[in-house]
C-alpha positions as CSV (number, residue, x, y, z in Angstrom):
1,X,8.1,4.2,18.7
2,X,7.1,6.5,15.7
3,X,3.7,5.7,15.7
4,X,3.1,6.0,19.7
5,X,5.0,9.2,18.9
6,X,2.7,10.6,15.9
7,X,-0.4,8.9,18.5
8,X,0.7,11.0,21.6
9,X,1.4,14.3,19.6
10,X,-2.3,14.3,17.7
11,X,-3.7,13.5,21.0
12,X,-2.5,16.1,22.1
13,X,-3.3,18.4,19.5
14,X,-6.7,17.3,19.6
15,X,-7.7,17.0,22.9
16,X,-4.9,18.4,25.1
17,X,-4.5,14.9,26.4
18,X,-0.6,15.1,27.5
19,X,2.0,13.5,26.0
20,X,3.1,11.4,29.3
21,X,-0.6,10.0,29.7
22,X,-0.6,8.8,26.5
23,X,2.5,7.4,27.0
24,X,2.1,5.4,29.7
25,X,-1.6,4.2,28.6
26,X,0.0,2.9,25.8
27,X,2.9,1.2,27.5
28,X,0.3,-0.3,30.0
29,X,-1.9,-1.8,27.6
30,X,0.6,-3.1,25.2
31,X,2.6,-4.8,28.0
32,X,-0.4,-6.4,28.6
33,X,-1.3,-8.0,25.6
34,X,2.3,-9.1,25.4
35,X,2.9,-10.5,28.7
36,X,-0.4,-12.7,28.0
37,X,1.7,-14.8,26.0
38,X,1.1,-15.8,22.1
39,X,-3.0,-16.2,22.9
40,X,-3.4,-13.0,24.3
41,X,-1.8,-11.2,20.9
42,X,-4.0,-13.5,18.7
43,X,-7.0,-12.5,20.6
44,X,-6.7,-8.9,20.4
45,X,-5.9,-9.1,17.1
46,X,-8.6,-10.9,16.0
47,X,-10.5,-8.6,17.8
48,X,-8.8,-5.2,16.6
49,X,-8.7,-6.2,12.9
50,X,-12.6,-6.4,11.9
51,X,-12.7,-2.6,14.4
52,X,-9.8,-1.3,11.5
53,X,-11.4,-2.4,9.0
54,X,-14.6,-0.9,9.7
55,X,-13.2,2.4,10.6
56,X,-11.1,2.1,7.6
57,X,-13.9,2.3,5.4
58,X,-16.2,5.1,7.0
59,X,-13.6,7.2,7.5
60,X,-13.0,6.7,3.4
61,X,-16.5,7.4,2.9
62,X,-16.4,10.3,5.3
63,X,-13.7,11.8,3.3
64,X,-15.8,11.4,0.2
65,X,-19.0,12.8,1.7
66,X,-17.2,16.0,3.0
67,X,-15.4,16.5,-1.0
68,X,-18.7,15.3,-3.3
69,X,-18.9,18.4,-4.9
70,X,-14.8,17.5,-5.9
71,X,-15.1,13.7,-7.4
72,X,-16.2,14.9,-10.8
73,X,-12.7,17.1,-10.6
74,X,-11.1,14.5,-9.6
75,X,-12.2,11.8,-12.0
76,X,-11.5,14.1,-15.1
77,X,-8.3,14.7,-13.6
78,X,-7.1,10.7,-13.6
79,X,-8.6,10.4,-16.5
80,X,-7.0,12.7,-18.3
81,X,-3.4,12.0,-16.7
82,X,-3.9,8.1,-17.1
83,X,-3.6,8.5,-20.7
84,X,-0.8,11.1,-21.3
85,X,2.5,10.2,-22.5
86,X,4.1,10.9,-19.6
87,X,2.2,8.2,-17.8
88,X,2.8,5.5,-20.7
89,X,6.7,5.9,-20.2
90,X,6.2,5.6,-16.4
91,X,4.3,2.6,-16.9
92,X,6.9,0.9,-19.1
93,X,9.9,2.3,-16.9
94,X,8.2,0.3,-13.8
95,X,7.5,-2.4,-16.1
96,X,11.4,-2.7,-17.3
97,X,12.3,-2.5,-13.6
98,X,10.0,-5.0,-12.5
99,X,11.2,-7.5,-15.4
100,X,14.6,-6.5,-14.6
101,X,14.2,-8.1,-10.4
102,X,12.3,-10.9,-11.4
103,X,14.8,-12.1,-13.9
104,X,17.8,-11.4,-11.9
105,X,15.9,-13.2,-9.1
106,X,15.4,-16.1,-10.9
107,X,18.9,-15.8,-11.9
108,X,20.5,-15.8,-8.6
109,X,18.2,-18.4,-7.5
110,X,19.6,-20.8,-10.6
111,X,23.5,-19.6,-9.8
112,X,22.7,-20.2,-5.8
113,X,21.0,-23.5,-6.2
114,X,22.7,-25.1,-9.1
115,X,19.3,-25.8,-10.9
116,X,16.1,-25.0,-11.1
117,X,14.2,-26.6,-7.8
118,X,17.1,-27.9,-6.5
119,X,18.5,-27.7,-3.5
120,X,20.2,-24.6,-1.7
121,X,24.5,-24.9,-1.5
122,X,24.7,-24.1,2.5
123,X,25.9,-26.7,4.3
124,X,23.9,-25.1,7.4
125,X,21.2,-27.6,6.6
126,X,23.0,-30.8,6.7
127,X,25.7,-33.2,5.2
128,X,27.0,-31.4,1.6
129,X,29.2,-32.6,-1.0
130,X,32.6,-31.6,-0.7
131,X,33.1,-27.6,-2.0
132,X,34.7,-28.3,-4.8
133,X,31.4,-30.2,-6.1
134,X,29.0,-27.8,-4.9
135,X,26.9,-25.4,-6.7
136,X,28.1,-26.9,-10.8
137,X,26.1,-26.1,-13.3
């Protein structure tokens, strides 16, 4: 919904196309494709994804054509942030974090499972052990 929103409103903006038109264009077509079943969705995908990508990437190099005469600003700039202090303790905060999840993932997963690779505890996926025997590590 947001995105048909932000769609409609720079259509709008752009080419006084009005918000309804664009609306209902957009309900139209997308019914479409999903009222052609599972097929129909891969097929426009496969068809929308190499567009995106294209478009993706000359509208990047657009961007870089129209600001050349910044890139040289712009590299100094990274480079000479990259390196501060500042940056360092960011890096090893996200670092810590990151740690942090995985080994209280892995944690949970042990305490939830019993052991490594085993099995989950649910009962939801067939005959379990009785609960008193369930989950001992």
């Amino acid at each position: 919904m947001v995105q048909v929103n932000s769609m409609a409103q720079a259509l709008e903006s752009a080419f006084a196309i009005p918000l309804r038109v664009t609306g209902v264009v957009t309900m139209v077509l997308i019914g479409l494709v999903i009222l052609g079943g599972i097929k129909r969705i891969g097929a426009v995908a496969a068809s929308l994804v190499p567009f995106m990508c294209v478009a993706y990437v000359l509208a990047g190099l657009v961007v870089l054509v129209v600001n050349a005469e910044r890139i040289p600003e712009s590299l100094d700039l990274i480079f000479t942030h990259a390196f501060s202090p500042i940056a360092a303790t960011g890096g090893f905060a996200g670092a810590a974090v990151m740690a942090a999840i995985r080994y209280g993932v892995a944690r949970g997963d042990l305490l939830q499972r019993g052991r490594p690779g085993g099995r989950p505890g649910s009962p939801s996926f067939g005959p379990a052990p009785p609960p008193t025997q369930c989950n001992r590590a």
